[in-house]
N, C-alpha and C positions, 0 to 999 in steps of 0.2 A: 504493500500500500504506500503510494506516494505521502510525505505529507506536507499539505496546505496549512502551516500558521503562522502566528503572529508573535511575537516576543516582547517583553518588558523584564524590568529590575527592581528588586526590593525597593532598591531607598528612590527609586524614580516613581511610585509608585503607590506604594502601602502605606505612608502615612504612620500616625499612632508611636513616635518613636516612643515614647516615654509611655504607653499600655504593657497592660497584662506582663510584665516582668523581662521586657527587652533593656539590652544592654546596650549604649551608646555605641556607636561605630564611628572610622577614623571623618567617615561625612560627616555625620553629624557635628563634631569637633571642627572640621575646617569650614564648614559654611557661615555657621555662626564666626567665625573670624573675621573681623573688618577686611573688606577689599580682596575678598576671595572669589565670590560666587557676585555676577553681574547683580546690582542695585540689591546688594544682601539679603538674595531669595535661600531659602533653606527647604528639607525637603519635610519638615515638622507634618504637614499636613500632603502635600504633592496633590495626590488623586485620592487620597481616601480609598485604595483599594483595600486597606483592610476590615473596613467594614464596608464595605460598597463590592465585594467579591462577586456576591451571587449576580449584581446586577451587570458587570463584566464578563461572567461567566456566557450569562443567557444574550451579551454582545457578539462572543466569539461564535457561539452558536447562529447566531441569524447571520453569522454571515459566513456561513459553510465552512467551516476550520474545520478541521480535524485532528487537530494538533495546537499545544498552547507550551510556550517556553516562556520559564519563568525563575525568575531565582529566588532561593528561600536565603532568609537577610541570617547571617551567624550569629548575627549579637540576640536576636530573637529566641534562639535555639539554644544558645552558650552566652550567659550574658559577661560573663568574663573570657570569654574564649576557651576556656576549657575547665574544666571543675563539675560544677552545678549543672544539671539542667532543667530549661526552662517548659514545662511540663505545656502552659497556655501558649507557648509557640509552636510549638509541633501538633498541638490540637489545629491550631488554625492551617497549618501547611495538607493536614488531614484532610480537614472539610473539604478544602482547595481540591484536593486531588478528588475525592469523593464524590462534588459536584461536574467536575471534569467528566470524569466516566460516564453520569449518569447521563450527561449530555454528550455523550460519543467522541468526545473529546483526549487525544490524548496527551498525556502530561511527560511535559519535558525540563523538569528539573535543574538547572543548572547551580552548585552549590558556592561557588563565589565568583559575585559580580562586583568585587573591589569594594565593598561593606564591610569591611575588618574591624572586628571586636577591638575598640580603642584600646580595654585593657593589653591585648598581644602587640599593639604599637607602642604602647608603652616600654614594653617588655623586647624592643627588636623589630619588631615586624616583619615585614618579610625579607628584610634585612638579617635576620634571625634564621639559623639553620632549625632550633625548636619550633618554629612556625609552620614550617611542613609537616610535622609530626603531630598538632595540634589541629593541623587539616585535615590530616587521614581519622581522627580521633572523631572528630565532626564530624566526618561523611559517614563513621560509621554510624553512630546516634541517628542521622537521620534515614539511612535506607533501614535497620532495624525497624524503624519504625514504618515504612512506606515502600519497601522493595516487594510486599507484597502486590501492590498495584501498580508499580511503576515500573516500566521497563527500558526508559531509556534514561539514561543522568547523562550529566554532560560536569565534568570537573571544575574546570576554570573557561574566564570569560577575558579572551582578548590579554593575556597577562605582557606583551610587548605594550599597547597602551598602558596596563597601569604601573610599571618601570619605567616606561618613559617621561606619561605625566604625572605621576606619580611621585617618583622617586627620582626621576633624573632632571624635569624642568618646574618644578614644582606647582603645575596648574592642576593639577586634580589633588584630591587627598590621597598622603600624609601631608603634601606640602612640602617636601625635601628637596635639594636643590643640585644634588651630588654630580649630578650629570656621567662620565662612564663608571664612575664609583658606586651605580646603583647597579653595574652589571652582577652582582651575585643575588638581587631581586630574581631575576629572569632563572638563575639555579636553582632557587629557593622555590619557588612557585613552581617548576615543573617538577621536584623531587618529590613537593607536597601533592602534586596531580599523580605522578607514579604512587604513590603509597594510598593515595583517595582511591586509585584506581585495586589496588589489591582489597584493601575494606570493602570496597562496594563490593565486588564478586563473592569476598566470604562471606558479605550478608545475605546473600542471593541476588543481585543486581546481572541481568541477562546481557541488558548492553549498555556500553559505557564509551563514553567522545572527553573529549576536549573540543572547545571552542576557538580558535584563533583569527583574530584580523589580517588579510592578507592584502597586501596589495602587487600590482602588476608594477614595474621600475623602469621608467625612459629615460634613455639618458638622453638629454638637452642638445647634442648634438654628435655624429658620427665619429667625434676626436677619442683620443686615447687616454686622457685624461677624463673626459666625461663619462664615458664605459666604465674606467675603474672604479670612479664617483657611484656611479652607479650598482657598481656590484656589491660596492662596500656594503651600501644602503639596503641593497636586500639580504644583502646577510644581516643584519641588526632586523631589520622590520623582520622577514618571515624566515629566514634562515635557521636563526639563532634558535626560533621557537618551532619549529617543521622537524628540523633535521633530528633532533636529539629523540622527538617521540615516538619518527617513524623508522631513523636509521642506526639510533643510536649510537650516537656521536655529534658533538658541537663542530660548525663551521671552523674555518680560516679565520681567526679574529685579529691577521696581523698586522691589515689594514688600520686599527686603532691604536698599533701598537703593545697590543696581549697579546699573549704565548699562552694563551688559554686561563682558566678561570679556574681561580687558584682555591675554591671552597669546594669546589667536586672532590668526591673521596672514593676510594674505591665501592665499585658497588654501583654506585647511585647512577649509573649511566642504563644500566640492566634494568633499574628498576622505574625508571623514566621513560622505558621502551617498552613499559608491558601492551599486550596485543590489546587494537582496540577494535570497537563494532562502527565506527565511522570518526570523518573528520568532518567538522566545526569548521566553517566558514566565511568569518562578516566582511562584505566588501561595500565599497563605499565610492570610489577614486582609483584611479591609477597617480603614482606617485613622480611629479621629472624631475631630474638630479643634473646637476652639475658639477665641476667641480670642485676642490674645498673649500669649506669656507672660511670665512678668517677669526672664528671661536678655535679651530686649531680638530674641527673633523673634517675627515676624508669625503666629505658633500656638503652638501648646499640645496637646500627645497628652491628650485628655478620656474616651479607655479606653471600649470597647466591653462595655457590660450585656446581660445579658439571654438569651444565650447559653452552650451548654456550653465547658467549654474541656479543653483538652489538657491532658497532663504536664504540658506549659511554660508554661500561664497564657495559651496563645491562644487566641482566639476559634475557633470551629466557624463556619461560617458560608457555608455550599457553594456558595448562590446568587450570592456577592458574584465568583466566579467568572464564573459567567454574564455577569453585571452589567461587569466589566472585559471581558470578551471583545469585549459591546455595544459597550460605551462606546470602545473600540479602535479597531471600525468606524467609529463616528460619528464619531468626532473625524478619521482620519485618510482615511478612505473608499478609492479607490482606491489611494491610496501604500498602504494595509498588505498586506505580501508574505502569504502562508502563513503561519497560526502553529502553534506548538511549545506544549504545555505541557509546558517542559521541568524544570517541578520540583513537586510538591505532593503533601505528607504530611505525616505528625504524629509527635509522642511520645506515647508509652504506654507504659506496664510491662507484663511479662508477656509470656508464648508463646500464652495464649488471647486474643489481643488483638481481642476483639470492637469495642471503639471503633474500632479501624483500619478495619477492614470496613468497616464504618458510615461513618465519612470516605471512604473510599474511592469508597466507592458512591455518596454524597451528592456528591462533587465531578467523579468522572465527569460522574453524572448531567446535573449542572448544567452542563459545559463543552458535553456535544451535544445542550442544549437552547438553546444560545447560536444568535441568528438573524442570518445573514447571514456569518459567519464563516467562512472556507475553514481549518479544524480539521485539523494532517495528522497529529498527535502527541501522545500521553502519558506522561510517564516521572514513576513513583512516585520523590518523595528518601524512602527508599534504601531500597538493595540488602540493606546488613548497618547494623545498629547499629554507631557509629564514635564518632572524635572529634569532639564537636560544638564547636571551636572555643572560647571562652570557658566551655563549661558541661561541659569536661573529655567525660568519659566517663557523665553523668549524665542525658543525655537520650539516648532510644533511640526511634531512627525508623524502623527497619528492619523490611523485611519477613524477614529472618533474624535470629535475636539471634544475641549473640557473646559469649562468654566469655572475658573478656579477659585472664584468668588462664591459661587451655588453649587459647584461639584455635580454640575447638568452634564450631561452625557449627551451628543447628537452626532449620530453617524454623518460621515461627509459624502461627498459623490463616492470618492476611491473608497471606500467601505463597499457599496453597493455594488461597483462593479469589480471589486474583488470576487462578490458571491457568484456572481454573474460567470466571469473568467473561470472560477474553480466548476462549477457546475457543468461550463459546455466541455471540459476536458475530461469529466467523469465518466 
């Protein structure tokens, strides 16, 4: 069965930080920061998906999904990140799934979308080799309780964004500033998705992904310096995090000047390569490189022309899709499991929102025109217009808008004729 859904994020979403016995996470902490989050929106409230579930639910429903990806927020489940657990968080991830099914819906889990239990940032974070080990400890708690109806998890969400913004330029939360200093995040996170990945299975978890952001790499122009600019660049963007899950082994990092990444121990390469049941996919852009730039890295973002753009100032560019799905096969051949495209959409204003359509259509298009590819999944980001992380409340990707003043719900055009597109393909 193919699947048709939609995607969203705890803290972009749920609301309620401070209910039923949730623990702060690192957003929480950085939003509330003066001059963090665009005119000091927070996600205190977002969508109110946590009490407004069911009415989301029977959203995803009218409009032919069959599939809903979602991440359950850590500090909910573990409000120190490891210790205690939080008995009304896991009720509620319950229901969730419970009403899911009842609606034919299936639930796809993803256990960290960069919501980290402030106490384990406190304590290191993913800068912290114990933070992996406090992942796998969580994933187990949660399919324990939910591997009975769930069959598909998905480990980590996009973990090259949150090292980069994260940890290396400091626009998302922790807010750290380290720049390649945050390269043992990127170790950290995928040893903690290898060992997430062994818990889920001994709990009974059937099938199990990672999630990664990918992008396609042009270099700016045919010279020899820009190709290298370029190669550098996709070894950090999708290299760095591709190779190791599917080949087991890190890239060429000599480009940056490492001789490899000096927190890897024996062992942890084996166990970051366990077998998975597909790859995770969010594409957005293709990326053009030039060469260095004068911060003292091997590129330089040289901005893609030529093209329409979103709300947000991205590129349109449907085919670059295709072109990465390609280029997936090619590089990894038989190691690549099943893929997911488990994120791709836009901002737009407006309830007529004919450009969505249009993206929509154009990126489909383009993914099951991709050759050679074993395709099993689509999920539109998002469900509802939410908090988009550093741009507040100001970018709207939803195929529902949200009034985030009334917490009104109204489906847009590209809602309806998503049911429409899913239905003539059935």
């Amino acid at each position: 069965m193919f699947l048709w859904g939609t995607a969203t994020a705890s803290y972009q979403i749920e609301g309620a930080v401070r209910e039923d016995g949730r623990g702060p996470s690192i957003w929480d902490t950085f939003s509330h920061e003066p001059g963090r989050v665009r005119d000091g929106h927070t996600g205190d409230v977002a969508c109110d998906h946590y009490h407004r579930w069911a009415e989301d639910v029977a959203l995803m429903a009218g409009a032919g999904l069959n599939a809903y990806r979602f991440s359950i927020a850590w500090p909910r489940v573990l409000p120190a990140g490891h210790g205690a657990v939080n008995p009304a968080g896991l009720d509620f991830y319950d229901r969730l799934v419970d009403a899911l099914h009842e609606r034919g819906i299936t639930p796809v889990p993803t256990l960290f979308h960069w919501d980290l239990p402030q106490a384990l940032e406190d304590e290191g974070g993913w800068l912290a080799r114990d933070t992996a080990g406090r992942f796998a400890d969580y994933a187990a708690i949660v399919a324990e309780r939910l591997s009975d109806r769930v069959d598909m998890w998905i480990t980590l969400n996009e973990p090259f964004v949150h090292m980069v913004f994260g940890y290396g330029l400091g626009m998302h939360a922790p807010g750290r500033t380290l720049f390649l200093d945050a390269l043992p995040v990127a170790h950290h996170q995928l040893l903690g998705h290898g060992l997430a990945v062994q818990a889920l299975r001994a709990a009974g978890a059937r099938q199990v992904l990672i999630t990664n952001n990918c992008t396609p790499v042009w270099p700016a122009s045919g010279s020899e310096e820009d190709r290298a600019a370029a190669d550098a660049y996709d070894t950090l963007h999708n290299r760095l995090f591709n190779d190791p899950v599917l080949l087991g082994a890190y890239p060429d990092l000599s480009a940056y000047g490492i001789d490899g990444l000096d927190v890897v121990r024996p062992g942890d390469l084996e166990t970051i390569a366990q077998p998975l049941d597909g790859l995770g996919v969010n594409y957005y852009n293709p990326t053009r490189i030039a060469g260095p730039g004068a911060d003292g890295l091997p590129f330089r973002d040289a901005g893609i022309t030529g093209y329409p753009t979103t709300a947000f100032g991205w590129p349109v560019v449907p085919e670059g899709l295709r072109e990465l799905l390609e280029g997936l096969k090619a590089r990894y051949g038989e190691a690549l499991p099943p893929v997911y495209v488990t994120e791709n959409g836009c901002s737009y204003e407006g309830i007529d929102d004919q450009e969505r359509i249009a993206y929509l259509d154009g990126h489909i298009a383009a993914a099951e025109r991709a050759e050679g590819v074993d395709l099993r999944g689509y999920f539109v980001w998002s469900l509802l217009d939410n908090f988009e992380w550093a741009e507040g409340y100001h970018q709207r990707f939803g195929l529902v808008h949200v009034d985030f003043e009334t917490q009104t719900r109204t489906p847009k055009a590209s809602y309806h004729w998503l049911r429409e597109r899913i239905a003539a393909r059935a």
